[in-house]
N, CA, C and O atoms as a DFTB+ gen file, in Angstrom:
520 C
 N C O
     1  1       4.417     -13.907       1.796
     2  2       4.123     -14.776       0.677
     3  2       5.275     -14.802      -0.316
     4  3       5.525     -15.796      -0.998
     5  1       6.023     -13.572      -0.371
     6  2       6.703     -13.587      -1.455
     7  2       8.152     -14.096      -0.805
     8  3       8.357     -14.638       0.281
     9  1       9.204     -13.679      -2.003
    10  2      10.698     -13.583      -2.004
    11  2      11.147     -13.387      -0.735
    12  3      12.062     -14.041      -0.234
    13  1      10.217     -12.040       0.104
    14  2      10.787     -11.390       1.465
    15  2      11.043     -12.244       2.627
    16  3      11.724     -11.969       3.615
    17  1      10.330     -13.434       2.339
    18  2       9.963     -14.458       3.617
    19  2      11.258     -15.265       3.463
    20  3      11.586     -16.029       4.370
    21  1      11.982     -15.140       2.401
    22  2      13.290     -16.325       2.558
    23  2      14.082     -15.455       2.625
    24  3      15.037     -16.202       2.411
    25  1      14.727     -14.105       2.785
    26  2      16.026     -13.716       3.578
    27  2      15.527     -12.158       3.726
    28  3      14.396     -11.690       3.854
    29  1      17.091     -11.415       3.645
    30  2      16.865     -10.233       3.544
    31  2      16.314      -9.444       2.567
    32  3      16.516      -9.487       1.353
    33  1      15.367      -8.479       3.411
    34  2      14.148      -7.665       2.048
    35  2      14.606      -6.368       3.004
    36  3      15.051      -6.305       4.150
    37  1      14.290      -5.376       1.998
    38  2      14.073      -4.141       2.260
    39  2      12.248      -3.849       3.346
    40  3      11.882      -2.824       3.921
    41  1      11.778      -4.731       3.273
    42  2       9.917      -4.732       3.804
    43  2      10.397      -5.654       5.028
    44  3       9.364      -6.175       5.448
    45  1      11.253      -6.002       5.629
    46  2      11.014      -6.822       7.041
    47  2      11.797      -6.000       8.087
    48  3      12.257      -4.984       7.565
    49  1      12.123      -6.128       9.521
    50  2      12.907      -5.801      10.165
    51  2      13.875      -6.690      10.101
    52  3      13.819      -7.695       9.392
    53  1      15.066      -6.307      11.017
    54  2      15.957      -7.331      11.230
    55  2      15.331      -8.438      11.995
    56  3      15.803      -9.563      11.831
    57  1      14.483      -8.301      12.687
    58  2      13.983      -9.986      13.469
    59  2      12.975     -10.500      12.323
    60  3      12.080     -11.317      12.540
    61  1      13.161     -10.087      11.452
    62  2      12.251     -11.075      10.008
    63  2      10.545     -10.592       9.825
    64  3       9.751     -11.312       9.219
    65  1      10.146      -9.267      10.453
    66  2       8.877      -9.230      10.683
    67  2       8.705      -7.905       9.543
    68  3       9.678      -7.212       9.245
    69  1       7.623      -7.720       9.088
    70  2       7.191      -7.198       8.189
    71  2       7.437      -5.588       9.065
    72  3       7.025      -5.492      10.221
    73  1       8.065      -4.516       8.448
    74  2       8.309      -3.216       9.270
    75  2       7.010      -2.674      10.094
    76  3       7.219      -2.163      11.194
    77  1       5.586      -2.773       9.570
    78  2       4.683      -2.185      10.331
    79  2       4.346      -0.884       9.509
    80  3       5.003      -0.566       8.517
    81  1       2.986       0.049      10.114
    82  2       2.553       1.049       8.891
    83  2       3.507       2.193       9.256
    84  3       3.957       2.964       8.409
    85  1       3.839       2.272      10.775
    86  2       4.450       3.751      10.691
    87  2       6.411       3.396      10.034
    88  3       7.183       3.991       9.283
    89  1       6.456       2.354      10.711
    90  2       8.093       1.908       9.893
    91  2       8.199       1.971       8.521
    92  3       9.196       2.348       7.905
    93  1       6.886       1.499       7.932
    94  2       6.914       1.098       6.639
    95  2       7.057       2.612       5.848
    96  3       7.777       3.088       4.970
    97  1       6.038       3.022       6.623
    98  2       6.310       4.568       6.142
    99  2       7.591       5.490       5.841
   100  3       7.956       6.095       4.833
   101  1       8.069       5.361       7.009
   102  2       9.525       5.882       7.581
   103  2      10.719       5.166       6.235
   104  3      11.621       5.581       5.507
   105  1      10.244       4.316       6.428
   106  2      11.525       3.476       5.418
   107  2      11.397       4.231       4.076
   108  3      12.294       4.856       3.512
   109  1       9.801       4.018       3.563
   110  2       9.581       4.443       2.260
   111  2      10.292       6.005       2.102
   112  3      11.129       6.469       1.328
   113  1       9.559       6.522       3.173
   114  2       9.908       8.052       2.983
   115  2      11.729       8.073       2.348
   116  3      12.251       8.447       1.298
   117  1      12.259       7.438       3.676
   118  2      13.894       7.679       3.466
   119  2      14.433       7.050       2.642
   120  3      15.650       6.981       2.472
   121  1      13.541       6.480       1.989
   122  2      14.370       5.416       0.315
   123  2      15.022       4.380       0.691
   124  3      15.952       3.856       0.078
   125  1      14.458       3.966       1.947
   126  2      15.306       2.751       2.098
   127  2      14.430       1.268       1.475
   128  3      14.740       0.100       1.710
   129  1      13.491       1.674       0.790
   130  2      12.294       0.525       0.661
   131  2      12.879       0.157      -1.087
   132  3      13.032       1.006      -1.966
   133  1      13.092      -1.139      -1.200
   134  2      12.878      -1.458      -2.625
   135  2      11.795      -1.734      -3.697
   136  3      11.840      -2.805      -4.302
   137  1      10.884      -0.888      -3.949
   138  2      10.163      -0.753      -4.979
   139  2       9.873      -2.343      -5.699
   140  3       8.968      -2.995      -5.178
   141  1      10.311      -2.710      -6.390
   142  2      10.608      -4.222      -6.599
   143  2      10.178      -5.062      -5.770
   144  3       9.288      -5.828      -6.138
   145  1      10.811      -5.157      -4.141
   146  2      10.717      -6.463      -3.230
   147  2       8.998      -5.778      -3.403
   148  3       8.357      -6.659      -3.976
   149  1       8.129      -4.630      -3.133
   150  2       7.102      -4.491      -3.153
   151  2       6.418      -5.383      -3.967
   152  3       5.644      -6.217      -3.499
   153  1       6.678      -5.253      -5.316
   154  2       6.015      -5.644      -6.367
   155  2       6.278      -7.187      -6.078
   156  3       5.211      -7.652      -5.676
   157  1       6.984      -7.894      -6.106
   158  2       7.741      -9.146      -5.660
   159  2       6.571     -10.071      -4.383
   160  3       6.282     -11.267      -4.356
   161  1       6.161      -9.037      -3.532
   162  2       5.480      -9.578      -2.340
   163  2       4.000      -9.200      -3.028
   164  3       3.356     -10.240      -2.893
   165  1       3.177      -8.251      -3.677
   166  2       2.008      -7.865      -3.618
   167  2       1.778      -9.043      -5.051
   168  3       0.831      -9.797      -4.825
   169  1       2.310      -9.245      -6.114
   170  2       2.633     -10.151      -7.057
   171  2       2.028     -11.893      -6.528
   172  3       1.220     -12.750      -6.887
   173  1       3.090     -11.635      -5.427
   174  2       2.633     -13.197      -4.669
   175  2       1.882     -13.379      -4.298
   176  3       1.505     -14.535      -4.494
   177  1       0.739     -12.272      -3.238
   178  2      -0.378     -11.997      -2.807
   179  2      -1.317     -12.808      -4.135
   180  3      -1.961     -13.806      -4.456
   181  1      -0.968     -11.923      -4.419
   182  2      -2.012     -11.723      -6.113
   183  2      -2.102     -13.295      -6.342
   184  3      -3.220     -13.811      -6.371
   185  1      -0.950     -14.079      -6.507
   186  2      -1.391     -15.136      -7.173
   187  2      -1.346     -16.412      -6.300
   188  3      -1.368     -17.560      -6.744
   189  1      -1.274     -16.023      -4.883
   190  2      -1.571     -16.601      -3.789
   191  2      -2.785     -16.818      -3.878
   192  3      -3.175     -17.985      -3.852
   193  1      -3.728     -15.718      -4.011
   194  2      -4.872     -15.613      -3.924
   195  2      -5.877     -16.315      -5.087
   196  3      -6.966     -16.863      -4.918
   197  1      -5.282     -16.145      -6.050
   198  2      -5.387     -16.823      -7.869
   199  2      -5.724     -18.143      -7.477
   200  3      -6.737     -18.794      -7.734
   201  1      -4.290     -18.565      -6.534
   202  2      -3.880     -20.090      -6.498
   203  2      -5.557     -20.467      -5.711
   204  3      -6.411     -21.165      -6.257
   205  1      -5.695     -19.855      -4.444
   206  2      -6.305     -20.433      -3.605
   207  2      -7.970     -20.491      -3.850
   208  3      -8.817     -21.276      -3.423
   209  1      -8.062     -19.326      -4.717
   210  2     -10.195     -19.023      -5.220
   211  2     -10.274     -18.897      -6.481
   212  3     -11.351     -18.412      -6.829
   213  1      -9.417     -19.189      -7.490
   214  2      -9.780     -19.550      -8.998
   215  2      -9.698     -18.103      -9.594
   216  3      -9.574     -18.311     -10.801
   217  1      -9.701     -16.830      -9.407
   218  2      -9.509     -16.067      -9.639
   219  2      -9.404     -14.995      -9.068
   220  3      -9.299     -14.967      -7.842
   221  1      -9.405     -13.738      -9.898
   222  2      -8.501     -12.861      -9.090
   223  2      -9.571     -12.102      -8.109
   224  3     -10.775     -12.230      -8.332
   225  1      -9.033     -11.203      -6.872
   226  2      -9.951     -10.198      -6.441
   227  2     -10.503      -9.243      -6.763
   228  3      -9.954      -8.286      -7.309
   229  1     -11.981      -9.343      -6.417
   230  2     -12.566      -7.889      -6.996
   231  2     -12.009      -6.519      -6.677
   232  3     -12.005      -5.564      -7.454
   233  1     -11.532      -6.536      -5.426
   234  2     -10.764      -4.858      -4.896
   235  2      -9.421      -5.516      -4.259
   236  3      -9.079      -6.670      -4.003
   237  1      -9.027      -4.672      -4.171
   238  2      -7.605      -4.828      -2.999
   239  2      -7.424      -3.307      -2.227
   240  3      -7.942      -2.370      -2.834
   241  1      -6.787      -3.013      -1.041
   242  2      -6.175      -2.046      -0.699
   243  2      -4.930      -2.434       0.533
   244  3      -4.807      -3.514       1.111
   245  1      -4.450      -1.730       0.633
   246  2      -2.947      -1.778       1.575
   247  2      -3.733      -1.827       2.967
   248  3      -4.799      -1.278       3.247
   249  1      -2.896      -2.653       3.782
   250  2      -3.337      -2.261       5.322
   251  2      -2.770      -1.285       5.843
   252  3      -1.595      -1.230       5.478
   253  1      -3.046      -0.513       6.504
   254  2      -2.974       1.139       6.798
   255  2      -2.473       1.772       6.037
   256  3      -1.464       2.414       6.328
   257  1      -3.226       1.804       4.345
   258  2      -3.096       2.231       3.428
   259  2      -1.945       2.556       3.224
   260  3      -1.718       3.713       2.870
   261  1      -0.890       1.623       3.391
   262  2       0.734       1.584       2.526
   263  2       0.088       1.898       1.011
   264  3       0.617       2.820       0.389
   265  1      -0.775       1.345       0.525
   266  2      -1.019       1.227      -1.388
   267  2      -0.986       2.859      -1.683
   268  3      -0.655       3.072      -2.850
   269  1      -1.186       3.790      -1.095
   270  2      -1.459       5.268      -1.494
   271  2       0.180       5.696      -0.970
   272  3       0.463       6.859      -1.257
   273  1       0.874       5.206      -0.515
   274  2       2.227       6.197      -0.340
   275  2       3.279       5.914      -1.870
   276  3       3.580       5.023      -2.664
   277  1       3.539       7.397      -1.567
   278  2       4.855       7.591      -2.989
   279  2       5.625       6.551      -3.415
   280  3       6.369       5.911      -2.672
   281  1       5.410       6.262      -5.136
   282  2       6.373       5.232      -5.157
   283  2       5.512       3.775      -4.954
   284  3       5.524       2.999      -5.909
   285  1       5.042       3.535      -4.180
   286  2       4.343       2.115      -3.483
   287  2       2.543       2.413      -4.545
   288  3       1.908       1.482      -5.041
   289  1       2.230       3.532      -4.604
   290  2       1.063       3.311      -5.049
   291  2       0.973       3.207      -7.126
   292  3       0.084       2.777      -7.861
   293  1       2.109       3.720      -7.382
   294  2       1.986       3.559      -8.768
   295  2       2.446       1.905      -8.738
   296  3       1.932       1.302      -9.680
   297  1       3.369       0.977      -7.793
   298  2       3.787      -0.169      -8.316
   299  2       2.015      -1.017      -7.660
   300  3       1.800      -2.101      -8.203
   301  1       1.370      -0.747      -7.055
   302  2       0.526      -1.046      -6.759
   303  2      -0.138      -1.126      -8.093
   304  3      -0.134      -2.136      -8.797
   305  1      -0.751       0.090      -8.413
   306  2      -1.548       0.257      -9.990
   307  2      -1.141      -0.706     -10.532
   308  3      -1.685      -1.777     -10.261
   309  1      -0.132      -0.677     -11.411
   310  2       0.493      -1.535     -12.102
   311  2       0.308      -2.975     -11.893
   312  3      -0.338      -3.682     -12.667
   313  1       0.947      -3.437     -10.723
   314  2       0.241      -5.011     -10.242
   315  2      -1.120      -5.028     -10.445
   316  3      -1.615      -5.837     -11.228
   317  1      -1.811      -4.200      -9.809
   318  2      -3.541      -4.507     -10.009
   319  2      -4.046      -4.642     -11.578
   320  3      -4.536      -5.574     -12.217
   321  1      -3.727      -3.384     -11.874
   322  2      -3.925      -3.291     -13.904
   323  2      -3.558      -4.925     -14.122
   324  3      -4.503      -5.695     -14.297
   325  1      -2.362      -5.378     -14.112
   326  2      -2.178      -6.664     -14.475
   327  2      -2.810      -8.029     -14.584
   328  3      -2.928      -9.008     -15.321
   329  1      -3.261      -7.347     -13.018
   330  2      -3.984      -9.212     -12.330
   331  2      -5.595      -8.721     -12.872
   332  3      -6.377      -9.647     -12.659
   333  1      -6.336      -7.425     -13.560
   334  2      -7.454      -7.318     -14.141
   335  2      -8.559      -6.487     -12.696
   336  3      -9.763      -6.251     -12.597
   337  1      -7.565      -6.305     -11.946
   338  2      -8.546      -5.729     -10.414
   339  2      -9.083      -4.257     -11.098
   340  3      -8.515      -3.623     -11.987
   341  1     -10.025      -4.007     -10.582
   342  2     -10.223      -2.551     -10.655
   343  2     -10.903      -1.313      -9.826
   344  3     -11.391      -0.234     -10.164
   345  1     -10.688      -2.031      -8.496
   346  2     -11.296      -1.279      -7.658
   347  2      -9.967      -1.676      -6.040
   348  3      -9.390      -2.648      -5.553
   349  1     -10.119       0.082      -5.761
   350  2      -9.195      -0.183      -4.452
   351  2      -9.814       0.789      -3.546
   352  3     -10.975       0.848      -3.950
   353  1      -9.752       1.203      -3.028
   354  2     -10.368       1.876      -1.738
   355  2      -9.190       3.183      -1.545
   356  3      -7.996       2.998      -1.312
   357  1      -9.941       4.685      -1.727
   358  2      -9.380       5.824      -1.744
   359  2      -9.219       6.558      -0.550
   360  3     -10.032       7.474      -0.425
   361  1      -8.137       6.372       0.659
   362  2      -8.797       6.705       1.906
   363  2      -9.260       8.398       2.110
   364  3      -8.593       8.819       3.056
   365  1      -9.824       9.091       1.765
   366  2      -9.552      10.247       1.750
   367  2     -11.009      10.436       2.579
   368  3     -11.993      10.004       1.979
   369  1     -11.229      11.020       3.852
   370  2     -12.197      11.527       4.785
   371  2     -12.446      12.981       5.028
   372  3     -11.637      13.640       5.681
   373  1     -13.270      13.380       4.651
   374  2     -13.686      14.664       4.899
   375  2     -13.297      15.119       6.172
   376  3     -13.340      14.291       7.081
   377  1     -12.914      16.301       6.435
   378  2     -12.897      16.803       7.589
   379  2     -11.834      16.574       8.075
   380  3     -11.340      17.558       8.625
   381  1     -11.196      15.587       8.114
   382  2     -10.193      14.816       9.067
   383  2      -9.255      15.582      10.087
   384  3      -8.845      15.276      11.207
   385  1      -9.019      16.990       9.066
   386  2      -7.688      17.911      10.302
   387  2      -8.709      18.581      11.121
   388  3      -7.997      19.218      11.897
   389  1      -9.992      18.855      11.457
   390  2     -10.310      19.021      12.083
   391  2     -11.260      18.813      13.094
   392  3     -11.949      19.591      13.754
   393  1     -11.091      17.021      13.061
   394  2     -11.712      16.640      14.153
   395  2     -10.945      16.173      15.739
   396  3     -10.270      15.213      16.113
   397  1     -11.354      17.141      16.233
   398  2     -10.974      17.932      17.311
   399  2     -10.839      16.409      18.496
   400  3      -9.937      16.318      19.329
   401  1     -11.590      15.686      18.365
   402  2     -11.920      14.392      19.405
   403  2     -10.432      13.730      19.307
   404  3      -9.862      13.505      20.374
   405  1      -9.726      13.383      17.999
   406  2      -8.393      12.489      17.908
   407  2      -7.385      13.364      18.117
   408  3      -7.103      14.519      17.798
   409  1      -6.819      12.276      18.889
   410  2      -5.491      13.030      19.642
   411  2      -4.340      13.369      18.407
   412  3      -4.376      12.720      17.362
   413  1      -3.506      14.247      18.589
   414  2      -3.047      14.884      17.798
   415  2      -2.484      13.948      16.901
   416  3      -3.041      13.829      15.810
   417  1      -1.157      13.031      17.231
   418  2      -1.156      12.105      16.645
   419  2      -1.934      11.188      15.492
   420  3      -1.515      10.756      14.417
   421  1      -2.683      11.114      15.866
   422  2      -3.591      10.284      15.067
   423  2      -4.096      11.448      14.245
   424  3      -3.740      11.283      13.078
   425  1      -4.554      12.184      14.351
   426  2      -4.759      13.368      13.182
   427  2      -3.791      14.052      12.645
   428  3      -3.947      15.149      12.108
   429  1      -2.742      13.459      12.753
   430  2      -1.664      14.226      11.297
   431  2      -1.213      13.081      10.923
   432  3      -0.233      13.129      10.179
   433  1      -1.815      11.552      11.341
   434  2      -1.625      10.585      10.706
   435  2      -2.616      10.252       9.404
   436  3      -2.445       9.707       8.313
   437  1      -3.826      10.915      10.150
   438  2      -4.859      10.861       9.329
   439  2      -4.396      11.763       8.027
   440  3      -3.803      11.219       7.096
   441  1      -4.674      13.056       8.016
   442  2      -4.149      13.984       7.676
   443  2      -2.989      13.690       6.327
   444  3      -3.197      14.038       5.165
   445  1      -1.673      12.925       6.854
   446  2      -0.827      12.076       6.110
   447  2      -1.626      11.493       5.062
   448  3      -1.650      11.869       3.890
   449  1      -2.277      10.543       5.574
   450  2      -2.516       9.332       4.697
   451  2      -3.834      10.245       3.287
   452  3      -3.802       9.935       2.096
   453  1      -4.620      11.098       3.753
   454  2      -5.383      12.099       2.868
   455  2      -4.481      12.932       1.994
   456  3      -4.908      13.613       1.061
   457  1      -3.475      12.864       2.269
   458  2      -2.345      14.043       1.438
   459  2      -1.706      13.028       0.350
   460  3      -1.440      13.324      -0.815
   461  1      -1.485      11.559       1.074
   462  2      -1.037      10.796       0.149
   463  2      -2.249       9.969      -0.915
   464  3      -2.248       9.410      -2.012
   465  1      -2.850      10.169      -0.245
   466  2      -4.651       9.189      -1.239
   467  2      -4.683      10.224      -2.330
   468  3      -4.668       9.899      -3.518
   469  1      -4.738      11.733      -1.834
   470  2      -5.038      13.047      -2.845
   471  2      -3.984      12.630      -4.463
   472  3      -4.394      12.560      -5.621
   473  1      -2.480      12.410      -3.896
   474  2      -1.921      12.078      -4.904
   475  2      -1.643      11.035      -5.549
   476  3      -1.161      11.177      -6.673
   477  1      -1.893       9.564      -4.965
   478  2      -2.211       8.743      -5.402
   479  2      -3.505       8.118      -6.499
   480  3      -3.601       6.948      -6.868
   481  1      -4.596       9.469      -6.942
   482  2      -5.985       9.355      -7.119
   483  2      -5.203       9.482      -9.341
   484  3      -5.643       9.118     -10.432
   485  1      -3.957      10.187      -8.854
   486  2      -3.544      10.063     -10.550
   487  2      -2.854       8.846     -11.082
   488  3      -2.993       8.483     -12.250
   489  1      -2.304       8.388     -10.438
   490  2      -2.028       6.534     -10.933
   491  2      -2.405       5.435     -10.889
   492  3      -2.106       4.408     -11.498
   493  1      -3.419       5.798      -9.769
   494  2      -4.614       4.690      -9.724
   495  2      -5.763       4.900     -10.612
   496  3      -6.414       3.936     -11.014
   497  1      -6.157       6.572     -11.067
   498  2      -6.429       6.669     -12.461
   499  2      -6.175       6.138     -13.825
   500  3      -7.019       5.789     -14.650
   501  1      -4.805       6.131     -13.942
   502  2      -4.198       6.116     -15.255
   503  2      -4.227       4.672     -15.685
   504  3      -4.241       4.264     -16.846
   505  1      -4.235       3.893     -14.473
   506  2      -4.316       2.173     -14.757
   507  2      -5.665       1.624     -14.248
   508  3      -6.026       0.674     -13.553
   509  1      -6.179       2.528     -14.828
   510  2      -8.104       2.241     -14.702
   511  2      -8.671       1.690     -13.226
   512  3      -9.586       0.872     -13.125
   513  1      -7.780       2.441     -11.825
   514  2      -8.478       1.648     -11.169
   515  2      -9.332       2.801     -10.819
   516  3      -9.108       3.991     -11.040
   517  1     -10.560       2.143     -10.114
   518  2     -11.492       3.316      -9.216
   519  2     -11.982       2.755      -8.322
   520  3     -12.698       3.366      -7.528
């Protein structure tokens, strides 16, 4: 929706496609992600959405909860605080490292994303979301 769709962004691959949750991750982690193009694309969302149903959404959350990783979840807050949202979805699941059924993988993905929701629960605080 946003800026990212007309050239080079820090959020696409080189064949123009949005990085994906574990890339997206990877990028964020290694600082290769611009904070900004974030805000820039979730911004557009926002008033994509404005444009298209008269007002804003009642919740939002990231698809495979990008909105809870470092960095990405305070510019998140911030956009939401703005557009008046106040509800996002906290992924945090009980139990998760030790359910024995998901293959390992997927449980230190899980695992991940609960470590990052845990610390994300203070800036999505601070800009009144819940």
């Amino acid at each position: 929706m946003g800026p990212a769709r007309r050239g080079a962004s820090s959020l696409l691959s080189p064949e123009g496609f949005f990085l994906g949750k574990m890339g997206f991750r990877e990028a964020v982690a290694a600082g290769d992600v611009a904070l900004s193009q974030v805000r820039e694309e979730l911004e557009a969302q926002l008033s994509r959405f404005q444009e298209l149903l008269g007002g804003n959404p009642t919740h939002v959350d990231g698809h495979q909860h990008v909105h809870v990783l470092p960095g990405v979840c305070q510019v998140f807050a911030e956009a939401l605080q703005a557009h008046g949202v106040r509800f996002t979805r906290l992924p945090l699941e009980r139990g998760i490292g030790s359910c024995t059924w998901l293959e390992a993988p997927a449980r230190a993905f899980a695992c991940a994303v609960a470590h990052d929701a845990r610390a994300a629960a203070g800036p999505f605080s601070r800009r009144g979301l819940r």
